[in-house]
C-alpha positions, -999 to +999 in steps of 0.1 A: +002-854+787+018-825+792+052-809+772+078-795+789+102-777+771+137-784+776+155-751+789+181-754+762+195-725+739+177-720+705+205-715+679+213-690+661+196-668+686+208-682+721+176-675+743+159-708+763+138-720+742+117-727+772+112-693+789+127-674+762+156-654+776+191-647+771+205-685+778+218-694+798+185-687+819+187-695+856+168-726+856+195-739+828+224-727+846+208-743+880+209-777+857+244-773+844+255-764+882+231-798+889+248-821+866+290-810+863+286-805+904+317-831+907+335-813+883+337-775+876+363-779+859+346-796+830+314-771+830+341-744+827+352-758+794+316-768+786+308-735+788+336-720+771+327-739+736+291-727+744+306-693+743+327-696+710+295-712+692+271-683+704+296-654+696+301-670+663+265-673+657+254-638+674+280-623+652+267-630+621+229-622+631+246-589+646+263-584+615+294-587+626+297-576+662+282-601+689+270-584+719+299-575+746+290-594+779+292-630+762+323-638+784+302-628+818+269-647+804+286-679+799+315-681+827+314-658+850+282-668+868+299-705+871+333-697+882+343-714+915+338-694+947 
């Protein structure tokens, strides 16, 4: 049997704890584009709370200061075109 890890952000850090980058990684934001397909709307906000969580988190690992491009790394990517 094989495991497959869930591409899903590791908290407090916020990389994929399946290929280890900056989440959302492509394949997770291929599966969030997968599953709110009938409603953007609804990923927007999704992703929105994602975003206040991680800067909360990041901030305190950073010592304050989260990293800059949270905004783009969350919403910007899934914005309708």
């Amino acid at each position: 049997m094989v495991h497959v890890r869930a591409h899903v952000a590791s908290r407090p850090t916020w990389r994929c704890a399946a290929c280890g980058v900056a989440w959302p990684c492509s394949t997770a934001k291929l599966l969030l584009l997968a599953k709110y397909r009938e409603d953007r709307d609804a990923l927007m906000v999704h992703l929105a709370e994602l975003c206040e969580e991680a800067t909360a988190q990041l901030a305190e690992l950073h010592h304050g200061s989260p990293p800059v491009d949270l905004a783009a790394r969350f919403t910007d990517w899934a914005r309708a075109r």
